[in-house]
N, C-alpha and C positions, 0 to 999 in steps of 0.2 A: 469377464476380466479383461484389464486393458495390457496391450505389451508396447513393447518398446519399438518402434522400427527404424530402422539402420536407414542413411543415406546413401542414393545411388553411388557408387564409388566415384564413378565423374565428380558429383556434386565431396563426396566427402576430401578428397582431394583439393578441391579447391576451399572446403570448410578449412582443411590442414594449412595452407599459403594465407589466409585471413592473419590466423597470428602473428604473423612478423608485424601487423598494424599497433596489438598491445604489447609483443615481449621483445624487450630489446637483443639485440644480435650485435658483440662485443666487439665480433671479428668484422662487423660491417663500420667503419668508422665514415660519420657524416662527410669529413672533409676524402673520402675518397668516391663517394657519391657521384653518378654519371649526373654530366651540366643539364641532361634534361630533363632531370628531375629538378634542378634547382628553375631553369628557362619553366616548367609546368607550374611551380608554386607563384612566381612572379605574373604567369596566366591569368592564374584564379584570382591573385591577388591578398596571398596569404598574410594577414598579421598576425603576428603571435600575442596572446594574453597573460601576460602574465600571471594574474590575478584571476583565475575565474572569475565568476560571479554571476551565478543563475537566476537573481535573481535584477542584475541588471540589465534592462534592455538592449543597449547596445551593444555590449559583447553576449548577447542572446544574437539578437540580429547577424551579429559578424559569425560568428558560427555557424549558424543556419546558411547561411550564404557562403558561406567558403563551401562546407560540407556539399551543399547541393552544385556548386560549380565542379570539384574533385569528383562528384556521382556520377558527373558527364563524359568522365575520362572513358578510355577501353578499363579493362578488369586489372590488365597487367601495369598498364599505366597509376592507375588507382593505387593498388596496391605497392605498388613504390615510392609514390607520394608518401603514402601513411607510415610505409615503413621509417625514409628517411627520417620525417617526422616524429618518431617514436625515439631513433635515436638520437635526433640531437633533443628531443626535450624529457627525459627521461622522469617517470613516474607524473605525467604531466597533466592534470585535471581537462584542461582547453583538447588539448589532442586527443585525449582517448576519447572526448566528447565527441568532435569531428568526427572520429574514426566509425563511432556507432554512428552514429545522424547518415554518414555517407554510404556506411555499407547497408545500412538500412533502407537506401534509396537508391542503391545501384541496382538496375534489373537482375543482374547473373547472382546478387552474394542477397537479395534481401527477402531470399529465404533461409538463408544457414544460419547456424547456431551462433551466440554469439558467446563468450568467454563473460563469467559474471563479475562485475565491476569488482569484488573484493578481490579478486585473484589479481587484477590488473590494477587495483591504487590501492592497495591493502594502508595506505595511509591513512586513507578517510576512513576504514572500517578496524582501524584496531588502534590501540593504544601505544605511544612509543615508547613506553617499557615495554610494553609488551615483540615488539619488532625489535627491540635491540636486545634482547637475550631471550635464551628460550624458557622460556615459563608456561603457567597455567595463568590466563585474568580470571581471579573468582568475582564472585559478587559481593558487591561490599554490603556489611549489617546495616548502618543509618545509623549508628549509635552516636554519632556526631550529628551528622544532619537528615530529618528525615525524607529529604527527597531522595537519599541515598537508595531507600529501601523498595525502589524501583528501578533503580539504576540498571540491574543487568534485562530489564525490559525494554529500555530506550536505547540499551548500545549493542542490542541484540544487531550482530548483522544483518541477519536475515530480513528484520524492520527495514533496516535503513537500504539495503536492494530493492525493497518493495516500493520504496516511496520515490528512489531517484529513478528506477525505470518507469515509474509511472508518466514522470515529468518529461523525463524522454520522449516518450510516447506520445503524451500531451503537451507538446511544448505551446505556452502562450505568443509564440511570434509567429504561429503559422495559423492558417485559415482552420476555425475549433472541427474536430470531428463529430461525430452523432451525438448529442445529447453530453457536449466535453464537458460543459457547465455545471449541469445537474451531478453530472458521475465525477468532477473536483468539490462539489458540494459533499455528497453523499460519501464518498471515502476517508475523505475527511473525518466528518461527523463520526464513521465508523472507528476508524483510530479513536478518536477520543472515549467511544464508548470503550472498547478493547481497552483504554488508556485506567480510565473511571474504574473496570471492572478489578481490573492488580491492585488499585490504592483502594481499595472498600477490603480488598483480601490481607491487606498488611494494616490496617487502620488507619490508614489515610484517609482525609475528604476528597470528596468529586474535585475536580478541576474547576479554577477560579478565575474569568475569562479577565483579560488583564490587555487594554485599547484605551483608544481615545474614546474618554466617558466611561471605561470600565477602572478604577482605579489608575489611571494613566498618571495622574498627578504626585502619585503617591509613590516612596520607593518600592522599586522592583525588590521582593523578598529574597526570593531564590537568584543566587549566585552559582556559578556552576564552572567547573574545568573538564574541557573537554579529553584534556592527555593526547592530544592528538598534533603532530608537528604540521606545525604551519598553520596553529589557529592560536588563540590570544583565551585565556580565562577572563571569567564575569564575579569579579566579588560581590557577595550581595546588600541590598541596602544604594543601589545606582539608581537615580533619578533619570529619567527619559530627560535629554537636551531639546532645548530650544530650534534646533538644525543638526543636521549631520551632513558631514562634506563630503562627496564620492567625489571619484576623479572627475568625472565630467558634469556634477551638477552638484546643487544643495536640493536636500529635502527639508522643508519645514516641518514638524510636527502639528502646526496650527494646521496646515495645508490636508494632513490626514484626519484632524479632527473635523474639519469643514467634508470633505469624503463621506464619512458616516454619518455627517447629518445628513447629507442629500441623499444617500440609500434610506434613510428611514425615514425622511420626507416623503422620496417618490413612494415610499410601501404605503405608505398610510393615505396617499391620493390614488393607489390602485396601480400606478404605471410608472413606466419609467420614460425620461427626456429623450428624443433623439437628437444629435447637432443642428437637424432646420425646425426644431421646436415638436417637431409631432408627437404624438403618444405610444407607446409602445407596449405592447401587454406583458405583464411581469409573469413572466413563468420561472420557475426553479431552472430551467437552463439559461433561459438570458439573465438571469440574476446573475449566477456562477461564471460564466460568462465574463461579463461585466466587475464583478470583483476580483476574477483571474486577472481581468484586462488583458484577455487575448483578444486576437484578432477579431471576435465576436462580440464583443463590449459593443455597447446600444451607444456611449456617448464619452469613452474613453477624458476627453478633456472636463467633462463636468462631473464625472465620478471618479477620473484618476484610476491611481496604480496601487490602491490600498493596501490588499494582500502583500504586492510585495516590497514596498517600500514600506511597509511595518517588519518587514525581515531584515532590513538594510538598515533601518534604527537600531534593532535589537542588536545587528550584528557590529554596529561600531558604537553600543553604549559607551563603551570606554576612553573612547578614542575619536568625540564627533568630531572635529578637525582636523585628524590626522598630525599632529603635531609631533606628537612622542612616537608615531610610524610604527603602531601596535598591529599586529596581526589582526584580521579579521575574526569575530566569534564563531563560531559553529553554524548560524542561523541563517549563514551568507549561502548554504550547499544542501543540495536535494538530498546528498547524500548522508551529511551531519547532523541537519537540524533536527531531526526526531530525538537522537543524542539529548539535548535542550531541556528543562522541566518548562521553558519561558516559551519551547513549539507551540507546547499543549495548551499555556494561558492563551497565546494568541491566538491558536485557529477556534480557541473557546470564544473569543470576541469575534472572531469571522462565523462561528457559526452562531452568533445572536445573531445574525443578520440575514441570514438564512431561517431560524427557528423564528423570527417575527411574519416570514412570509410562511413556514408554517401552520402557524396559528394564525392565519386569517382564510385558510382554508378550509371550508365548510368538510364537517368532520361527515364520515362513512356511517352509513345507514348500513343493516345490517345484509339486506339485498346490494348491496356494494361488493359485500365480501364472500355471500352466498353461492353455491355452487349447489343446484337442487341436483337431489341423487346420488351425491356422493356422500356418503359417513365415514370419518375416520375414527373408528372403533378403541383402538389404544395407541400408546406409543410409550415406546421405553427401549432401554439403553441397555449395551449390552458388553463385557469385554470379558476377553479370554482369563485362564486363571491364572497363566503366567507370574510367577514369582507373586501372587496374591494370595498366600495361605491363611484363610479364615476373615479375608475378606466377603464380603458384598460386591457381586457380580453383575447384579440388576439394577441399575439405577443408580449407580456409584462408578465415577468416572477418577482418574488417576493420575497426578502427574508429579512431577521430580526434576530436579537437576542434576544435570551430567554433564562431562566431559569432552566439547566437539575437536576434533582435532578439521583445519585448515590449509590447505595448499594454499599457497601466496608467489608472488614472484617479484625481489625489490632489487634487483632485476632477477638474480637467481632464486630457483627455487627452492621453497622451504616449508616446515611445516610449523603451525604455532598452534594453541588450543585455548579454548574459554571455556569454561561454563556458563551453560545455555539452559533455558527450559523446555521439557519435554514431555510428553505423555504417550500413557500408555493407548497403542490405537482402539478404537469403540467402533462399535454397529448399531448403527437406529435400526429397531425393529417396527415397525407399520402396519397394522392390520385394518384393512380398507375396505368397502363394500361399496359397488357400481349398483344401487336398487334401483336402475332406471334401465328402460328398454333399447337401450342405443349404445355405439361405444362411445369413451370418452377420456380422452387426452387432458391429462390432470397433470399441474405441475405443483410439487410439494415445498413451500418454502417454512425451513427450520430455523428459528431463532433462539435468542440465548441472552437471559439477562439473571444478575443475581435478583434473590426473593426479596421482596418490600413490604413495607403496610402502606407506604404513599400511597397516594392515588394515581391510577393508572396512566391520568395527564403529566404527572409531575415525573414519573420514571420509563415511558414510554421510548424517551433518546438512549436507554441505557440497553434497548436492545442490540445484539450483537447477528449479524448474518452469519449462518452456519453451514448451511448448504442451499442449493435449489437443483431439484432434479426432475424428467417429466418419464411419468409413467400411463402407458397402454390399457386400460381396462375395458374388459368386453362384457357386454349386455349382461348385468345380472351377477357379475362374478363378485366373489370374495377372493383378497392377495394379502397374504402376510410377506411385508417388503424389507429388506433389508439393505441397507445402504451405508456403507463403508466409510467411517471418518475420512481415510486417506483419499479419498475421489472428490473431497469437499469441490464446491464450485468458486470457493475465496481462495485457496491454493494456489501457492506458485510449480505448473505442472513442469513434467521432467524436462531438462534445458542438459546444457554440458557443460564440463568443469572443459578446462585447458588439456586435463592429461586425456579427455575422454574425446575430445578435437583431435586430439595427435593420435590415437589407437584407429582413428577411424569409426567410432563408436556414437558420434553424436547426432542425435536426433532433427527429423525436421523443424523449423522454429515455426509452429503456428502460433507462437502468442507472441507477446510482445516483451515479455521476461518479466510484465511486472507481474505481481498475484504475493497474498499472504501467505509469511513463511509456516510452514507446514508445523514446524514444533509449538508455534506459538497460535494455531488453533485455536486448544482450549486454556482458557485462563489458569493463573496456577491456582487458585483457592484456596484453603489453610489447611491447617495440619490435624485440625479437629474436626473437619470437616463443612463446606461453605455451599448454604440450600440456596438452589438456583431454578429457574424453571426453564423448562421448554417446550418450545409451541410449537406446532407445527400447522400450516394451513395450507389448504387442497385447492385450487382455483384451475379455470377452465383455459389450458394453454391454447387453446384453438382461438381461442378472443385473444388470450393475452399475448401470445409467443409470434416471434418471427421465425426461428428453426427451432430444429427438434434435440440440436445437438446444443448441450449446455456443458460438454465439457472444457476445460480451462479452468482459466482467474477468470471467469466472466463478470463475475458479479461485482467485482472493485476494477478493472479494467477492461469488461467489452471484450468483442470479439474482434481481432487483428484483421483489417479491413472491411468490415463490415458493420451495420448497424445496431447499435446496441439489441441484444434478441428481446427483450424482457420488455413489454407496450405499458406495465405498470409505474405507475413511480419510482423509484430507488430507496428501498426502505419499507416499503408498502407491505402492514397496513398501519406501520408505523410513522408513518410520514408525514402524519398532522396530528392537529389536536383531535381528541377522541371523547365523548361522551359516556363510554363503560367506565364505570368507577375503577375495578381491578379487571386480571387478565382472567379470571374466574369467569365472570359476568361475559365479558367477550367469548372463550370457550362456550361456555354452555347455551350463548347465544349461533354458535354456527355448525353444526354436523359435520361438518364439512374440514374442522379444527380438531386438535386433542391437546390435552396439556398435562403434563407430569412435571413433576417433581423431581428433581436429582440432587446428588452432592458432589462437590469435587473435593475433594480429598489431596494435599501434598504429604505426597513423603519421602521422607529427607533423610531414611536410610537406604532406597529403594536405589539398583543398580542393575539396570539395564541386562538382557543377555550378550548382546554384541556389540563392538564399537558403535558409536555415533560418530559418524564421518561427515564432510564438510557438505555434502549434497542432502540432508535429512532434511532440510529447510523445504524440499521439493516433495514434488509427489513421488512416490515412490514407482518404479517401472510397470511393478505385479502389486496387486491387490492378494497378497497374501496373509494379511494381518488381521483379519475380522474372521470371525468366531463362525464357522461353518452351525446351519440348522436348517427346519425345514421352511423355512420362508423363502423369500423369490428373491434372489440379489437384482439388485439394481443398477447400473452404472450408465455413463456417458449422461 
């Protein structure tokens, strides 16, 4: 079992003085500010942004650059920079940016916990009905429109934390970390699958990739209001314009369609251009890379800023010249755009561009995936009876909506609630046999897609990452393993609210704060119940791994300073095109695999024992929620 451990008090003390960078202090008025704090900001050469824009590069650039000049300060220095900061620009997207980027590169503070972006711009993450009275946001039916009936999936918080500390993390103006390309590919992808698998459960179609060459010509169908202040609505039926005007440039849309012909040029001659003409080998990283257009892009001026100057379209369809001074859409902010049904068409067209270099990957032979000696005997699902009377215990997973209540601070504090999705926690059970004479360090990766009659090629992307854990087996043994939904490896692990910073309570930050919000795990599935399968497969982490410890978000966000641990693909052994017809055929092709059967079940009279509070999006501290028996738990 994992526990929680406290911060040396030295360290938790100074986690407590952090704050003053996100909460304003009413009694500290700007204009009474010592001059050397303002002489320090004139140092760095502070300009302020207005307008975010994550997704334009030069107030990307100035950011990063302010931020890393304020990292060089002393601690105390720093932190009254930020503070001033906070109060003259209250609720202010650009500074609380800075505020993370710097404390995250200051030696003394970039290990502490950092306060999660909803508590400190509760703008971007909630609705402004919802902020200006105290309510409940339920989820709306779709009885008007049916992108509706996903709605409380894309405005889920917890999403939209996940996907802007990612970019945090990864930002495209600095030099890419390990494998950033491949792991902005593959997260991606994942969303949409997670995206795919809610609208198959409410009757929606898969997602319908919407680019230049993907229906680009055509109106945009889906229309959308974000409810959020300081962004602009999208009625539907808007035509993509000829240019969009930013402040400091035009983007052409011709200029993005020419983009996508030269990625799918270069795929189909094998390589990609360098700027003095050479060839470059196309791997899933420098592809990603490359269509991030960060710092790692092969040839940034002849493939351009695709990704995200298709964000910067999307997000002033309304308004391409600025003329009527309309707010920006939702699609302008790492932390809105999943918010969007128009996210999902487009990273649908960025991941054609990705699934073409897919499929020209010579598909896995079954000694690819084999692991001799090792048998995975069964595998099946397990959850406690809790409030499940005459239910199905075996095989039958459970989830519901509930009621999250929210700490927020606009600038004081408050608390507001949504209805979120939730489930009840589960146990993989694993019954494994080592028939071979040696030990052997095996890592289990479980996936998750609903049931199909396609062919295994055609629903392959619609796997979903569930966990990866690595397990010990000694010469000859047989282990019945159990491994805890809550310890998942896509998880965003325990971090700190603001009140748990001030108590003294908050934890070291070994991650980076991104990882998938814990409620939103497993999909919700229907009400009559929605057959899904899952796989699990055994492989030899002594080849594959770089450590041994896979706890975290590892698997959507890596490990916080160090190389991605996993030498596999991302996705693997889904990550190309595959020659098994069904996942039938692939099982019973490897020993080494098992696959069962489940169903997910919602129910939607089902109410929780105890509050659901604003941290449940995390790992929980204790692993008390899985069904005690005699198999071997598993964790880290």
């Amino acid at each position: 079992m994992s526990c929680r451990c406290s911060l040396p008090p030295r360290h938790a003390a100074l986690n407590k003085d952090i704050l003053c960078a996100f909460l304003v202090d009413e009694e500290e008025l700007p204009a009474q500010c010592d001059t050397t704090v303002k002489r320090t900001l004139r140092d760095v050469h502070f300009s302020h942004v207005q307008y975010f824009n994550v997704f334009d590069e030069d107030h990307m650039r100035l950011a990063h650059i302010t931020a890393s000049r304020i990292a060089e300060l002393s601690v105390d220095e720093m932190l009254q920079t930020l503070s001033y900061l906070r109060n003259c620009y209250k609720q202010d997207e650009f500074v609380d940016y800075i505020a993370r980027v710097s404390l995250s590169k200051h030696g003394a503070t970039n290990t502490l916990s950092l306060p999660p972006a909803h508590q400190t711009l509760p703008r971007l993450f909630f609705s402004s009905a919802l902020l200006a009275e105290t309510l409940t946001e339920g989820a709306c039916t779709g009885a008007l429109y049916p992108e509706e009936k996903v709605a409380w999936w894309r405005e889920d918080p917890g999403l939209a934390e996940h996907h802007y500390n990612w970019h945090l993390y990864y930002p495209y103006t600095a030099p890419p970390r390990d494998r950033q390309g491949e792991l902005f590919a593959y997260m991606h992808e994942q969303m949409l699958a997670r995206y795919d698998f809610e609208r198959l459960a409410v009757g929606l179609e898969r997602v319908r990739a919407f680019g230049p060459g993907y229906t680009w010509d055509k109106p945009l169908k889906e229309g959308y209001n974000p409810r959020l202040q300081g962004f602009s609505f999208r009625p539907s039926g808007m035509l993509i314009p000829e240019a969009i005007k930013m402040k400091n440039k035009l983007i052409l849309t011709d200029v993005l369609q020419r983009n996508k012909e030269r990625f799918f040029y270069s795929l189909a001659r094998g390589f990609l251009e360098s700027p003095n003409g050479n060839n470059v080998e196309i791997t899933m990283d420098t592809l990603g890379n490359t269509m991030e257009a960060n710092m790692g892009s092969v040839n940034k001026k002849l493939y351009g800023n695709l990704h995200n100057e298709g964000h910067n379209v999307l997000a002033k369809i309304n308004d391409p010249d600025g003329r009527y001074k309309v707010d920006l859409g939702p699609m302008v902010s790492t932390q809105t755009a999943p918010r969007d049904p128009v996210f999902y068409r487009w990273h649908k067209f960025v991941d054609a561009i990705f699934e073409a270099y897919r499929e020209d990957q010579e598909p896995y032979k079954v000694e690819d995936m084999l692991l001799r000696g090792v048998e995975v005997e069964s595998l099946e699902t397990l959850v406690s009876g809790e409030g499940l009377v005459e239910r199905p215990l075996t095989n039958n997973l459970y989830t519901y909506m509930t009621v999250k209540t929210y700490t927020i601070y606009t600038p004081e504090e408050r608390r507001v609630q949504k209805r979120v999705l939730d489930h009840i926690p589960f146990t993989y059970c694993i019954r494994v046999h080592n028939t071979g004479s040696r030990k052997r360090q095996v890592v289990f990766r479980i996936m998750l897609a609903p049931q199909s009659q396609d062919l295994l090629e055609q629903w392959r992307n619609m796997f979903v990452e569930m966990d990866k854990f690595v397990v010990v087996l000694e010469a000859g043994e047989t282990r019945e393993l159990t491994r805890c939904s809550t310890e998942s490896s896509v998880i965003l692990p325990p971090g700190a609210t603001i009140q748990e910073i001030k108590s003294g309570s908050a934890v070291p930050r070994e991650q980076c704060g991104c990882g998938w919000p814990l409620n939103l795990l497993l999909p919700r599935g229907t009400s009559g119940g929605m057959p899904a399968s899952l796989f699990v497969l055994g492989t030899d982490w002594a080849e594959d791994g770089l450590v041994e410890d896979l706890s975290g978000s590892v698997s959507y966000c890596g490990k916080q300073g160090a190389p991605y641990p996993d030498k596999r693909p991302m996705g693997f052994p889904f990550d190309r095109t595959t020659t098994f017809r069904d996942l039938d055929e692939l099982a019973n092709s490897l020993p080494n695999s098992a696959l069962t059967n489940v169903t997910i079940n919602f129910l939607q009279d089902y109410s929780p024992s105890q509050e659901n509070v604003e941290d449940s999006s995390r790992r929980p501290d204790r692993e008390g929620s899985c069904e005690d028996s005699d198999y071997v738990h598993v964790s880290g």
